[in-house]
C-alpha positions in Angstrom: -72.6 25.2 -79.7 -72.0 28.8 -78.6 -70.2 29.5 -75.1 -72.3 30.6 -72.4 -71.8 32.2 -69.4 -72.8 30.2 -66.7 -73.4 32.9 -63.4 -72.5 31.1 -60.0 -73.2 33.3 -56.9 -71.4 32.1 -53.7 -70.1 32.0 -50.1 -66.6 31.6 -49.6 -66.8 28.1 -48.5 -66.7 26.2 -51.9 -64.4 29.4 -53.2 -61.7 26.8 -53.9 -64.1 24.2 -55.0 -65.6 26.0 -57.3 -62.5 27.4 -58.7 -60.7 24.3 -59.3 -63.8 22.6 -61.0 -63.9 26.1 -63.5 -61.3 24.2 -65.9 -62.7 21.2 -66.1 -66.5 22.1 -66.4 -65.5 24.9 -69.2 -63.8 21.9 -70.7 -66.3 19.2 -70.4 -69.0 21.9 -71.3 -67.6 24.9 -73.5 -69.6 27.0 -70.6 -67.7 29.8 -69.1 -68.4 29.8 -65.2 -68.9 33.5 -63.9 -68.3 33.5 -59.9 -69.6 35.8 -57.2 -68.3 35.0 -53.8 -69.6 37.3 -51.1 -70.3 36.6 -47.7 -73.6 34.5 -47.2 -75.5 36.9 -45.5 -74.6 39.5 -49.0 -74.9 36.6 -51.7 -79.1 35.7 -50.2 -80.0 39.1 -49.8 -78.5 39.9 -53.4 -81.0 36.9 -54.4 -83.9 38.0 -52.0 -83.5 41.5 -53.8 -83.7 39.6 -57.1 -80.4 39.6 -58.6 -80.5 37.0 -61.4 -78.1 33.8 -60.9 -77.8 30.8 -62.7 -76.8 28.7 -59.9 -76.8 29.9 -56.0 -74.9 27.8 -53.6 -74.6 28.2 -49.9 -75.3 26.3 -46.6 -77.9 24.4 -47.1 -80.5 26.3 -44.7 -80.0 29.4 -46.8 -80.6 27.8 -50.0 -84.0 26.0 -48.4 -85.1 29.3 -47.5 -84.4 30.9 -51.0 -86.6 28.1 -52.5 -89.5 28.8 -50.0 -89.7 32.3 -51.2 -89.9 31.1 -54.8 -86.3 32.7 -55.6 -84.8 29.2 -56.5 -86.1 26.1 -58.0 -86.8 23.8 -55.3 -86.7 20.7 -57.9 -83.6 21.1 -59.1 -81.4 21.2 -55.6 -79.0 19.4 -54.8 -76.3 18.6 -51.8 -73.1 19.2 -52.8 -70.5 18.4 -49.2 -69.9 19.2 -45.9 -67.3 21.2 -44.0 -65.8 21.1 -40.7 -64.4 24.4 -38.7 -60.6 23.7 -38.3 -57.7 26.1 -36.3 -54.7 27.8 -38.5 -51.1 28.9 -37.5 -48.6 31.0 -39.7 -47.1 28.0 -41.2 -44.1 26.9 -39.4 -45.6 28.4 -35.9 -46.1 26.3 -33.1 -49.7 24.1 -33.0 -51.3 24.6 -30.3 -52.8 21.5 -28.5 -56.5 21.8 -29.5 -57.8 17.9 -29.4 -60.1 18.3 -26.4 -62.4 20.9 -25.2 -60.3 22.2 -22.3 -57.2 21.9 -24.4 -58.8 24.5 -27.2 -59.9 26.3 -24.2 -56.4 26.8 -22.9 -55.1 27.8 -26.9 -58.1 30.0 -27.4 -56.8 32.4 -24.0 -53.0 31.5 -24.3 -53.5 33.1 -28.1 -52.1 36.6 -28.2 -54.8 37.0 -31.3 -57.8 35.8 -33.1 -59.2 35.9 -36.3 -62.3 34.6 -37.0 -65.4 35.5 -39.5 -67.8 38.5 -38.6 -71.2 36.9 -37.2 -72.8 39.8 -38.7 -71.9 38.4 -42.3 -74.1 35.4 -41.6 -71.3 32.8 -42.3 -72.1 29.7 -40.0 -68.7 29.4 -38.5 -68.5 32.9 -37.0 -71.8 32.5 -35.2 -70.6 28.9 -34.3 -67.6 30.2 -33.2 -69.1 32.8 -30.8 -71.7 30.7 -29.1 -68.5 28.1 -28.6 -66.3 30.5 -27.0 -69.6 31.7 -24.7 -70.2 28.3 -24.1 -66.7 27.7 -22.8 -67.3 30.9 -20.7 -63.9 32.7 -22.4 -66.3 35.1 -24.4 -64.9 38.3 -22.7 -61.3 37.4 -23.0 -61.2 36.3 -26.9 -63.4 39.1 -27.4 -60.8 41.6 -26.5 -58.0 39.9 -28.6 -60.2 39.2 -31.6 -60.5 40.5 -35.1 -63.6 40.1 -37.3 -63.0 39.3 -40.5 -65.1 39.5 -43.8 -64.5 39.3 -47.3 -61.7 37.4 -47.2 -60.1 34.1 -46.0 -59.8 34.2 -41.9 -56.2 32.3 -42.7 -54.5 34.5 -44.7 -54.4 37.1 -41.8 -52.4 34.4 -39.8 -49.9 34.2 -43.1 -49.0 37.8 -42.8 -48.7 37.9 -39.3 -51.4 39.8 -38.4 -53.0 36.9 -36.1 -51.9 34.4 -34.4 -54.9 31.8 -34.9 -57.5 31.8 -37.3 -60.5 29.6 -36.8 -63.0 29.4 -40.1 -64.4 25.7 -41.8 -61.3 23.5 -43.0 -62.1 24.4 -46.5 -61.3 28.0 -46.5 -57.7 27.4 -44.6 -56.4 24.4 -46.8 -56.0 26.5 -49.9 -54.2 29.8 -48.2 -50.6 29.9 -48.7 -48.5 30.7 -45.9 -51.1 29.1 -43.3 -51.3 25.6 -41.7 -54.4 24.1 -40.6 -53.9 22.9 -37.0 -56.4 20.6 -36.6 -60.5 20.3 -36.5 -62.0 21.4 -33.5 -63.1 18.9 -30.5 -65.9 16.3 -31.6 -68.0 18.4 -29.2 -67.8 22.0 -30.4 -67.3 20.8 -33.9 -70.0 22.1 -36.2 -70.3 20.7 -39.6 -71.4 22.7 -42.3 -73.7 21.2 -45.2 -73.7 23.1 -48.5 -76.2 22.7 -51.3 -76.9 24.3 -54.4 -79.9 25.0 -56.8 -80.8 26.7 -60.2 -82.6 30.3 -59.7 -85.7 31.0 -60.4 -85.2 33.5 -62.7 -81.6 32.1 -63.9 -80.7 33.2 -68.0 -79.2 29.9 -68.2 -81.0 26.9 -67.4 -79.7 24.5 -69.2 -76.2 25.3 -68.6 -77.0 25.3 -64.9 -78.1 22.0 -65.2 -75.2 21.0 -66.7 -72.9 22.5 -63.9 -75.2 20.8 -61.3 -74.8 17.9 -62.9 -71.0 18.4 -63.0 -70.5 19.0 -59.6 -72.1 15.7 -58.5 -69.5 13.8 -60.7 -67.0 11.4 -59.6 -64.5 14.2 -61.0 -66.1 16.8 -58.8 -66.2 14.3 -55.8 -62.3 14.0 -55.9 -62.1 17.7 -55.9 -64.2 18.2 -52.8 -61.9 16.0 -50.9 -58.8 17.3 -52.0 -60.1 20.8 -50.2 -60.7 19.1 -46.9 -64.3 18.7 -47.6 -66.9 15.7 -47.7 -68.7 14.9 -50.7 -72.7 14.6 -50.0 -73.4 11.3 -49.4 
């Protein structure tokens, strides 16, 4: 059977996910996997403007919109795990004490910067993150310390030094070198991130995507998902 390449267009939240599956699906399947990460917000409106994909996967309200406008087949989605927002030091730095709400408060305006993901790029945990820190009534002073990030993990701005804490799901600081997740965020301002995934409707590949869907709810996929600080979908 001849390779294929299988397209996968994605946010950066299953970015290390996806990458360590790539080996064993090309393996199990012969099928190359071709990734696009880009910001959610970029990776839907690519879709939307009907860029071809074999497989989309994002948060799952993004992907249930896609299928409503026809741009993904509704019948093949499926849930692929969950992510919780964590905080990350420089690794070796001091933690901070962030295991209540007025403890996070205090480490959000003790910080001398944060890093956390432009809410213009659509990514769930910078919008979280700004309605937590107006919630908690600290907007203005985190504001003038912060740094907006895209394109890139929030984490690895916090290995070279150029934050002090990074916030971002716990998925996208576990596999940055030179960062330390610090902990999740309190039960209360946590926000837990579902992602799905689905074949589009136009995708070259069908079958191949199939396979890969089917693939990523394996028990060798499952064991992947955890090791990345994830949840496998239930």
């Amino acid at each position: 059977m001849p390779s294929i390449d299988v397209k996968v267009m994605s946010s950066g939240g299953l970015k290390a996910v996806l990458g360590a599956l790539a080996a064993g699906f090309e393996r199990a399947s012969r099928h190359r996997l071709a990734l696009v990460f880009a910001p959610p917000a970029a990776v839907k409106r690519r879709v939307e403007d009907g860029e071809a994909a074999d497989v989309v996967v994002l948060a799952a309200n993004l992907i249930d919109d896609l299928i409503r406008q026809g741009r993904l087949a509704g019948e093949t989605r499926i849930a692929v795990a969950s992510s919780g927002m964590g905080v990350a030091v420089r690794k070796g730095a001091p933690k901070p004490d962030i295991g209540t709400t007025e403890a996070f408060r205090r480490a959000l305006l003790g910080a001398q910067s944060i890093v956390f993901s432009d809410p213009a790029g659509g990514g769930a945990s910078g919008v979280h993150f700004r309605k937590v820190i107006e919630r908690l009534g600290i907007a203005d002073a985190v504001m003038a310390k912060a740094r907006l990030n895209s394109g890139s993990y929030n984490a690895e701005l916090v290995a070279r030094g150029e934050a002090e804490l990074a916030i971002q799901q716990v998925s996208e600081i576990l596999p940055v070198e030179g960062a330390e997740l610090v902990g999740p965020l309190p039960p209360e301002l946590q926000l837990t991130t579902r992602f799905a995934a689905a074949i589009g409707a136009t995708a070259p590949e069908p079958a191949a995507a199939r396979e890969l869907l089917a693939f990523l709810a394996s028990p060798g996929a499952t064991s992947v998902i955890k090791a990345n600080g994830m949840e496998p979908a239930s």
